[in-house]
N, C-alpha and C positions, 0 to 999 in steps of 0.2 A: 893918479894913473892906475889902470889896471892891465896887468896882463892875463886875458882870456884862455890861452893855451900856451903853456911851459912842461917841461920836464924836469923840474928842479929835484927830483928823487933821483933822478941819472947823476947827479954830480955827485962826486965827494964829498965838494964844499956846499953842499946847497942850504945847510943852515948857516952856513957865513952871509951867505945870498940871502936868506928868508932876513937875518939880522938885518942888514943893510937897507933890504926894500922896508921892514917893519919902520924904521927909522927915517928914509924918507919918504911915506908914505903911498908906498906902493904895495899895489896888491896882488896876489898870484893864484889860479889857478894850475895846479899843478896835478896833471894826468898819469895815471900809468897803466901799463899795457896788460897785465896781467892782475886777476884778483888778488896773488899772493900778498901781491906789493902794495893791495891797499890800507890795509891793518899796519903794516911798517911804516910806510910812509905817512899817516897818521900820527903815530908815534913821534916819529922822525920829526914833526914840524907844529907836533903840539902847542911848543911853547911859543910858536908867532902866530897871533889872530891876523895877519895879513895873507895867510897861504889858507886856500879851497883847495882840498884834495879831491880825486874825481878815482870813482871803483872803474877799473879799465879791463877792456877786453879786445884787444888789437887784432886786426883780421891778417897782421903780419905775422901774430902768433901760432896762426893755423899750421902756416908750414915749418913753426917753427917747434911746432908738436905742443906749443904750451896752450893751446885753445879746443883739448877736447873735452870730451864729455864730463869730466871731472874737474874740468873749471869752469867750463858752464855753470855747472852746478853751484860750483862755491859762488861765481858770480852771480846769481840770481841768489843763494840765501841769505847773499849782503845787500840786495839791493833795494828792498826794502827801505833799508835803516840808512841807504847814500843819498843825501839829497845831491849831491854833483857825484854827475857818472861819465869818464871819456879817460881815457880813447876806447871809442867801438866806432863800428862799421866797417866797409867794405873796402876792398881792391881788386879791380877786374884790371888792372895793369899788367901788362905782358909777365910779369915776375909773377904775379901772384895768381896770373886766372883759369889757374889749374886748381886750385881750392873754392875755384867759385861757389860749389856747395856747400862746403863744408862753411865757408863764411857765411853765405846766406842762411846755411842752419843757426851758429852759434848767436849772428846777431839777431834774429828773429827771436829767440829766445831768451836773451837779453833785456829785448824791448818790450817782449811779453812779462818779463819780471819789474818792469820800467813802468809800464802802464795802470798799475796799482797807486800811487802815489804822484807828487808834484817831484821833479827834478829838474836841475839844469845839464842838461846833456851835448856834451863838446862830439860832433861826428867826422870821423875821416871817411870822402868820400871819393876814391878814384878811379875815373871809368865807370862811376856807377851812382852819379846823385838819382839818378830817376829809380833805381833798385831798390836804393837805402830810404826815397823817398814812400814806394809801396811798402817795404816792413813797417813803415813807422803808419804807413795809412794802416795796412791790413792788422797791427798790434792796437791799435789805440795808444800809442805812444806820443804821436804829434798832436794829438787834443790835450794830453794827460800835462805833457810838458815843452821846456822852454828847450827846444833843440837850433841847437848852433853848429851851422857846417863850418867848419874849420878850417882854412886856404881854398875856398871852392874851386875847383876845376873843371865844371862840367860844360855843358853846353848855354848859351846864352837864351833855350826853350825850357832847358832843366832851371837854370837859376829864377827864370819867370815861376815855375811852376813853385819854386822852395819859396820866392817872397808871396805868392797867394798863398800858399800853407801857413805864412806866420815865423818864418824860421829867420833866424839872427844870420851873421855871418861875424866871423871873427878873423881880421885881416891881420899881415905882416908882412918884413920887410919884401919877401920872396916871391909873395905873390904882387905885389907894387913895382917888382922889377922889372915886369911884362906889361908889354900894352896890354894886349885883353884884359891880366889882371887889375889894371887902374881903373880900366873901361867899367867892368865888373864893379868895382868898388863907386865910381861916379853911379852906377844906375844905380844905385844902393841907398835905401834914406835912411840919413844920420841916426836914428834910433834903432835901427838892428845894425847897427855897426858897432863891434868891438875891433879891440886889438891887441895881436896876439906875437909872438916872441916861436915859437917851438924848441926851445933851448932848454937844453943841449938835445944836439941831435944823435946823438948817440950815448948808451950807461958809460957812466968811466969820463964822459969828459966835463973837464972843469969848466966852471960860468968867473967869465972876468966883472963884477959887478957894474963897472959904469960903464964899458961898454955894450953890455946889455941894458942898463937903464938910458943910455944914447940912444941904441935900436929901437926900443920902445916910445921916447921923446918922437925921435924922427918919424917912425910912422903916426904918429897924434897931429906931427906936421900935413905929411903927406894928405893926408884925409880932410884936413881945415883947407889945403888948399885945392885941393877937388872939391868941397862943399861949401867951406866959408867958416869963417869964425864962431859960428854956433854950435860946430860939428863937435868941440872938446867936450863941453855942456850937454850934447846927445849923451855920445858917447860915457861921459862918467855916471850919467842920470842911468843909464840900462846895467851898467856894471852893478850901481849898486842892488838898482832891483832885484837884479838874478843874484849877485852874490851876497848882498848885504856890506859891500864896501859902502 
């Protein structure tokens, strides 16, 4: 199994976590929101080949003063040398879309440092897959690379528009808890589907191991039985493409 999007650099324990998946053979992509913390979290999870770390640049971070111009910057001199890049992209959500430009600068620029090279790129997109989907047109980013929307939420004219692009999607429990979201995941063919954990959901909290390898089991279910028994087989056949699991 693989999880497509985690935050395993938010826990404390999260090389207790990376130990455990290493050992039952689970895989992690593990994102984080800021450049700083991609060089640490590297570090941090060196010693398990089951954990992808992703160079991140969070459009939560705008207002959270940690996404200006000066992480940009470092974000684009790493990105180069990152084949997995996320969290980046947008939130035109009530909370955040008062940074609309300042997101739509940072990630623009981002994807502009992205489209030099091949990457697997994890995107948040709220209130705004059609936005995030023109930076990646007007950057060369979505020819360059394997971009994955992340819990998609958009419209069911946006989500047409991300499967004629090419674009994956990476599912979980949360978005499976709504109708639309299953609806979404049925229109969806077995080969851009991953699945994804976003755990923890906040720095600071702890991951209880097999209840997060439950959540992850359960949605591998979810997805077989919206598509059928071939779907785990999709599914682990595209994780390893993109990640080399």
């Amino acid at each position: 199994m693989f999880d497509a999007h985690c935050h395993a650099g938010f826990a404390p324990n999260g090389a207790d976590v990376a130990g455990e998946a290493q050992a039952a053979g689970l895989g992690l992509f593990s994102c984080t929101v800021e450049p700083q913390a991609y060089a640490a979290d590297r570090r941090a999870f060196a010693a398990f080949p089951c954990v992808r770390v992703g160079l991140g640049l969070h459009p939560w971070q705008v207002r959270a003063g940690a996404a200006g111009a000066a992480q940009v910057e470092a974000f684009c001199a790493q990105a180069a040398g990152a084949r997995f890049i996320g969290e980046v992209g947008l939130d035109f959500g009530r909370a955040h879309a008062d940074t609309r430009e300042a997101q739509t600068s940072a990630f623009a620029a981002a994807m502009e440092a992205a489209s030099g090279g091949f990457h697997v790129v994890s995107i948040h997109a709220v209130g705004a897959a059609s936005s995030v989907l023109d930076v990646l047109e007007r950057t060369g980013a979505l020819d360059a690379n394997a971009c994955i929307f992340h819990w998609f939420s958009g419209t069911s004219d946006e989500l047409a528009r991300a499967r004629r692009a090419g674009c994956y999607f990476s599912v979980g429990a949360r978005m499976l808890a709504t109708r639309r979201g299953r609806e979404y995941a049925r229109q969806l063919p077995p080969e851009r589907l991953l699945v994804e954990t976003d755990l923890p959901s906040t720095a600071g909290e702890r991951l209880e191991y097999h209840s997060y390898q439950n959540q992850i089991e359960d949605t591998y279910e979810q997805l077989v039985r919206l598509h059928g028994p071939e779907t785990r087989d999709a599914i682990d056949r595209t994780a390893r493409e993109l990640f080399g699991q």
